[in-house]
N, C-alpha and C positions, 0 to 999 in steps of 0.2 A: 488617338483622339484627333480632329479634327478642327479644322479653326475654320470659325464662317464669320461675314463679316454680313447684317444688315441694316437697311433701311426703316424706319419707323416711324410711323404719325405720332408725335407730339403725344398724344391723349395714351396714344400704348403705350410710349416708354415711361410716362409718368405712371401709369399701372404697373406695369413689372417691377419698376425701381419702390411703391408702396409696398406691393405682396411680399417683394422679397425683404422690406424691410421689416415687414409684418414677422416675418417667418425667420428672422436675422440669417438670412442665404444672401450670395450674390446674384445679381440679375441672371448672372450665367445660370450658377445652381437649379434658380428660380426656373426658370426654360428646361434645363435639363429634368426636371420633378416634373414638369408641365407634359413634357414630350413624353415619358415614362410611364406615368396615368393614363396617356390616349393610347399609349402602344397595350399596353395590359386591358384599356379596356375594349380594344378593336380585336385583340386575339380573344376574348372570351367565347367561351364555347355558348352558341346562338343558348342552349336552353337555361345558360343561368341569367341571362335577361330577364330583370324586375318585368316584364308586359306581362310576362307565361304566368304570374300571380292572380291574374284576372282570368285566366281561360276557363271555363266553369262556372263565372259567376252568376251566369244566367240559368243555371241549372237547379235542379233542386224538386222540390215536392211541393205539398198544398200552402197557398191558396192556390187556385186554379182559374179561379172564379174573376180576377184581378180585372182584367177589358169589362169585365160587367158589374164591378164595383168600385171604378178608380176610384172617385169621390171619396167613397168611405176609407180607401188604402193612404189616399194621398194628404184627406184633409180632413180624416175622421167625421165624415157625414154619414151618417145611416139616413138612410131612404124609407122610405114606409111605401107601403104596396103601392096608391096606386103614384108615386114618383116623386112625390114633393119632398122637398129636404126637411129634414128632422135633428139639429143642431142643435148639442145641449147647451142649455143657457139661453135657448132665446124663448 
């Protein structure tokens, strides 16, 4: 193991000295579980990245119709032929 010695702004060492109190570790500990987290999640393999949950989301089947209905998709307005809005309730 290695011994390091650093430098800290005020506002950081009072965070490390909460979390670790939080978590009843020493400041050290606290850094060492800190560092441990970033190295596990910098080796992750690029495709179990939460983003790859979205690839697809734009895909899919009907409506189709959607650029020539936003209204009615977005804020349930039905239109009547010749264009004027038709909002139920009014």
């Amino acid at each position: 193991m290695h011994r390091l010695q650093i430098s800290l702004p005020e506002w950081q060492y009072r965070f490390l000295r909460e979390q670790a109190s939080h978590t009843d570790q020493s400041i050290a500990g606290f850094i060492r579980k800190l560092i441990q987290q970033e190295a596990q999640a910098v080796q992750r393999p690029v495709e179990e990245d939460p983003i790859w949950e979205i690839v697809g989301i734009g895909q899919g089947g009907p409506p189709y119709d959607v650029s020539e209905r936003v209204d009615e998709f977005l804020y349930s307005v039905q239109r009547e032929d010749n264009g004027s809005e038709n909002r139920p309730g009014r």
